[in-house]
C-alpha positions as CSV (number, residue, x, y, z in Angstrom):
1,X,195.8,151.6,113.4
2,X,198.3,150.3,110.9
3,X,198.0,146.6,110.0
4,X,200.4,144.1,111.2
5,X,201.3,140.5,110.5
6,X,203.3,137.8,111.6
7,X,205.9,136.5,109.1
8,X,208.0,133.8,109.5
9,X,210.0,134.6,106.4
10,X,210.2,136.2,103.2
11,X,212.0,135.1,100.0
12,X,212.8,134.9,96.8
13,X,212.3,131.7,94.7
14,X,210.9,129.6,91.4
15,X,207.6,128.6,92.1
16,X,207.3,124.9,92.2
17,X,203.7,124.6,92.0
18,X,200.3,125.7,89.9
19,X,200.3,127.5,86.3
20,X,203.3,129.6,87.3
21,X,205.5,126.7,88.0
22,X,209.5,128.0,87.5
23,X,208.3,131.8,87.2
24,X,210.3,133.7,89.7
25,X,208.2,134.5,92.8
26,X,208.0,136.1,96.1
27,X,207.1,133.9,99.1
28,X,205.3,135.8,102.1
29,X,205.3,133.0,104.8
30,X,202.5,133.6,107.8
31,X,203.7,132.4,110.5
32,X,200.8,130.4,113.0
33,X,198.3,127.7,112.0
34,X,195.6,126.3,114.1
35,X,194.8,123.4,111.5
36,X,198.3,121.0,111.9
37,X,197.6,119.2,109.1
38,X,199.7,115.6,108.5
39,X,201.2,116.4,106.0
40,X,202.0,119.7,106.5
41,X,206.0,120.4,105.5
42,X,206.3,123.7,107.5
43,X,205.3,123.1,111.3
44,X,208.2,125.4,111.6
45,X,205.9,128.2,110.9
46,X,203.5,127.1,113.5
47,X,205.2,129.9,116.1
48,X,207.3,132.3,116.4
49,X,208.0,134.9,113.3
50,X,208.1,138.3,113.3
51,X,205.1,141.2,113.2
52,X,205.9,143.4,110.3
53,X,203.8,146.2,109.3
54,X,201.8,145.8,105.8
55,X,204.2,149.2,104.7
56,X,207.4,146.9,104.9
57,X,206.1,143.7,103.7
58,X,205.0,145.5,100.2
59,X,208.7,147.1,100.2
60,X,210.3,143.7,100.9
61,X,208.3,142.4,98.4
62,X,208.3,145.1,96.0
63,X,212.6,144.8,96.2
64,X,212.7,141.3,94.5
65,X,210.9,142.9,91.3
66,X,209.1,139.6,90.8
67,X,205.9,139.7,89.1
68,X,204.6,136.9,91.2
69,X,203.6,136.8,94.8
70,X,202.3,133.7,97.1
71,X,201.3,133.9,100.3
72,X,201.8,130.7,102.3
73,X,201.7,129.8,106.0
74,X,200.8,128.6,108.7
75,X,197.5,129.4,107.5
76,X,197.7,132.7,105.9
77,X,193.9,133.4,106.3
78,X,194.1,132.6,110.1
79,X,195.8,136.4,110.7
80,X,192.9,138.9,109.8
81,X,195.1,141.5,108.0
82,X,195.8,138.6,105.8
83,X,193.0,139.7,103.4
84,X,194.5,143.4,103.5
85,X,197.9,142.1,102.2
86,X,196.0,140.3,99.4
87,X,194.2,143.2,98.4
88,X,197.4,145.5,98.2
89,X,198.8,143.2,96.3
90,X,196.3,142.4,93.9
91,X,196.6,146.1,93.5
């Protein structure tokens, strides 16, 4: 079986947060979250999205060139293949 996840988008931006704040990244945005936090800035990602196979998320990816990736939700650890997509990454 080939591992699928549901994306709400993918794109290419500076990242505003952590040690790699205004390094060019990629954001892979899960879609789905069963926590629905209060202050959570994204409830548009609760639903809805796209399933995309783990093959065309590393190629979408891989076609913004940037060394850095996040992985942001919803809750990204809620989909199972989640951990999959980290590990090719990683890789």
């Amino acid at each position: 079986m080939r591992e699928q996840l549901r994306i709400t988008e993918i794109f290419h931006s500076l990242q505003g947060e952590t040690s790699t704040v205004g390094l060019p990244t990629v954001f892979v945005r899960l879609t789905g979250c069963p926590l629905r936090c209060q202050y959570c800035d994204t409830a548009y990602a609760f639903s809805g999205g796209h399933i995309l196979t783990l093959e065309e998320i590393l190629e979408r990816v891989t076609a913004f060139g940037a060394r850095y990736v996040t992985v942001t939700g919803g809750e990204p650890l809620a989909q199972p293949a989640c951990l999959v997509l980290l590990r090719a990454l990683a890789d």
